[in-house]
KOLROLUM-281121 format. One line per 10 residues: for each residue x, y, z of N, C-alpha, C. Coordinates in Angstrom, 3 decimals. Layout:
<rs>
X:Y:Z:X:Y:Z:X:Y:Z; ...
</rs>
This chain:
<rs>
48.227:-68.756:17.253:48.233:-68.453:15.819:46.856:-68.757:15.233; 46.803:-67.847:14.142:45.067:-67.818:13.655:44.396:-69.420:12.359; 43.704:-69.773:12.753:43.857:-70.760:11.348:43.670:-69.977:10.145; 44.265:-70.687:9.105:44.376:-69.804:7.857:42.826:-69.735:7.031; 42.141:-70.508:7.801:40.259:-70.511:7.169:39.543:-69.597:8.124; 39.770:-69.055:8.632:39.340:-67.898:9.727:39.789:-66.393:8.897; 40.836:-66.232:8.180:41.203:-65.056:7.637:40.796:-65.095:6.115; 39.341:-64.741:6.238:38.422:-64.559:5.153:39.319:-63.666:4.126; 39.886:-62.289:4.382:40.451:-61.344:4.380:41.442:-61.117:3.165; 42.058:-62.128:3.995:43.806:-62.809:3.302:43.134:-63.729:2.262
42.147:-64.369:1.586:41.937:-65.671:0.651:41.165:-64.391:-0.694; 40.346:-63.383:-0.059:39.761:-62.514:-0.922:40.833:-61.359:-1.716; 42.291:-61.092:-0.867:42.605:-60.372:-1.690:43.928:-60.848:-2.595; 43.890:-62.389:-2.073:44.520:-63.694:-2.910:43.991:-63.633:-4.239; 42.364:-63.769:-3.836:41.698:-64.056:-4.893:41.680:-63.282:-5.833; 41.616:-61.456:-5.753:41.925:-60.640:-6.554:42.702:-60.511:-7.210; 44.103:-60.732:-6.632:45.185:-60.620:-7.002:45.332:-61.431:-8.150; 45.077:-62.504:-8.267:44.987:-64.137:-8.943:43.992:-63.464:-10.095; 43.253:-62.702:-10.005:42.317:-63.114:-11.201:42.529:-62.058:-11.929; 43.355:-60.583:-11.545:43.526:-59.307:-12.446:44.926:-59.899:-12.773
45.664:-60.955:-12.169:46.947:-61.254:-13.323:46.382:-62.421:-14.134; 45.192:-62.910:-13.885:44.958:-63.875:-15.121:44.322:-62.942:-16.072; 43.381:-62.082:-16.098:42.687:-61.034:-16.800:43.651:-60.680:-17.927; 45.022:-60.229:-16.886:46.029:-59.576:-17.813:46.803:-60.195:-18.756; 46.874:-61.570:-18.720:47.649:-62.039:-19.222:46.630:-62.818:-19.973; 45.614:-63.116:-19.971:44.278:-63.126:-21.261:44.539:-62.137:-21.974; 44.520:-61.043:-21.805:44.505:-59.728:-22.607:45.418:-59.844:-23.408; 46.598:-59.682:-22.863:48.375:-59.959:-23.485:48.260:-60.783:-24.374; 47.679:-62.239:-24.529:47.303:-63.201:-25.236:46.560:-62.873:-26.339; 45.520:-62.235:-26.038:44.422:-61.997:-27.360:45.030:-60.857:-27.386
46.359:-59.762:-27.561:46.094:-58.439:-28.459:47.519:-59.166:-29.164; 48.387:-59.995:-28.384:49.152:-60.512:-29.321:49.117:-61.402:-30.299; 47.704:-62.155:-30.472:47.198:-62.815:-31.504:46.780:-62.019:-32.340; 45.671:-61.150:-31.652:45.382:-60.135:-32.873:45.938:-59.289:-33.837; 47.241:-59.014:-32.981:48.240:-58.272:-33.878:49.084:-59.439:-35.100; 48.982:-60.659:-34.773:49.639:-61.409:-35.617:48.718:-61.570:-36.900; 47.519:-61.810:-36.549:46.670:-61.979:-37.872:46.427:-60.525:-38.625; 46.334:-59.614:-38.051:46.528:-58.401:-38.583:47.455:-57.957:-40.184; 47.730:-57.740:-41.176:49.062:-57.077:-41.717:49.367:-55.827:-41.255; 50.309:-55.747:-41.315:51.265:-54.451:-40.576:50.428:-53.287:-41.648
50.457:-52.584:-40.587:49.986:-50.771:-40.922:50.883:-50.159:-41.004; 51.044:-49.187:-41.951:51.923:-48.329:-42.596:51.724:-46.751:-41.413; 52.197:-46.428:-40.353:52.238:-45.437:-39.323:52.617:-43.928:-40.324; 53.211:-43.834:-40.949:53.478:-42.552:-41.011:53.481:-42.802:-43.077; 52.961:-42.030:-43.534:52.836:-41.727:-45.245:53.993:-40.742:-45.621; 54.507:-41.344:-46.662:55.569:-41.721:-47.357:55.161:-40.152:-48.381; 54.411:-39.229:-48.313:54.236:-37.966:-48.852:55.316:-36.889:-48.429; 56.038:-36.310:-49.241:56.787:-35.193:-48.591:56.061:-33.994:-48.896; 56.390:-32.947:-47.619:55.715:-31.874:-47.352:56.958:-30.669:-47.772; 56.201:-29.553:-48.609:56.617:-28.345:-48.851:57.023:-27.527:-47.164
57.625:-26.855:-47.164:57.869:-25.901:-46.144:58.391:-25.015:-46.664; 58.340:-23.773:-46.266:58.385:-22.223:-46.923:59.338:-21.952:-45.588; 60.080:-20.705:-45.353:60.527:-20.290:-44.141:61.062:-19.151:-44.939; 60.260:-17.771:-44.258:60.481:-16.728:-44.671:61.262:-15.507:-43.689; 62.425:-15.148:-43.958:63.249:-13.999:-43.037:62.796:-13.401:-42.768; 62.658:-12.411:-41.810:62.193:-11.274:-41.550:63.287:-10.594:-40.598; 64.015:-9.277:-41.109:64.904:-8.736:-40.498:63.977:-8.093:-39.587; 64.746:-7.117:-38.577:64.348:-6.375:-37.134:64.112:-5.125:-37.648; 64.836:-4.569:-38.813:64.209:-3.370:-39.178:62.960:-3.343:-40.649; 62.430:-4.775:-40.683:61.398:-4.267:-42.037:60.195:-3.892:-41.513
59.230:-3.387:-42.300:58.035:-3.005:-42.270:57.489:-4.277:-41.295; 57.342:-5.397:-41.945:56.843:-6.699:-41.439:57.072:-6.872:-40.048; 58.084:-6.545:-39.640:58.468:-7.052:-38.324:57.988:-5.943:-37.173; 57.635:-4.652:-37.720:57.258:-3.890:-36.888:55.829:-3.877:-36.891; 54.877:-4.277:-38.129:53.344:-5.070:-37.886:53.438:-6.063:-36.971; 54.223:-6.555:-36.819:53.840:-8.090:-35.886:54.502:-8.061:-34.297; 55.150:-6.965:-34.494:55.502:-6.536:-32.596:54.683:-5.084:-32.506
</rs>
């Protein structure tokens, strides 16, 4: 069996592993602080929109311009 200080290999992708879940969970930390000091943003405006919706039968003028 190999000693475990001989498998350079196995400690480097330990080491990776170890430091993109500390990275991540720094991150997680500072966007969930940041969002706390933040006040909440209003996502969508409270404006109502007009909409028109106009018929057009199969036999008008209109419908035979547009096919």
């Amino acid at each position: 069996m190999s000693n475990w200080t001989s498998l350079w290999y196995v400690w480097l992708i330990l080491l990776t592993v170890f430091l993109l879940l500390l990275c991540g969970i720094t991150a997680s930390c500072i966007k969930f602080c940041w969002r706390k000091k933040r006040p909440p943003v209003e996502t969508f405006s409270r404006h109502p929109y007009d909409l028109t919706a106009i018929a057009i039968d199969s036999d008008s003028t209109a419908h035979s311009t547009v096919t």
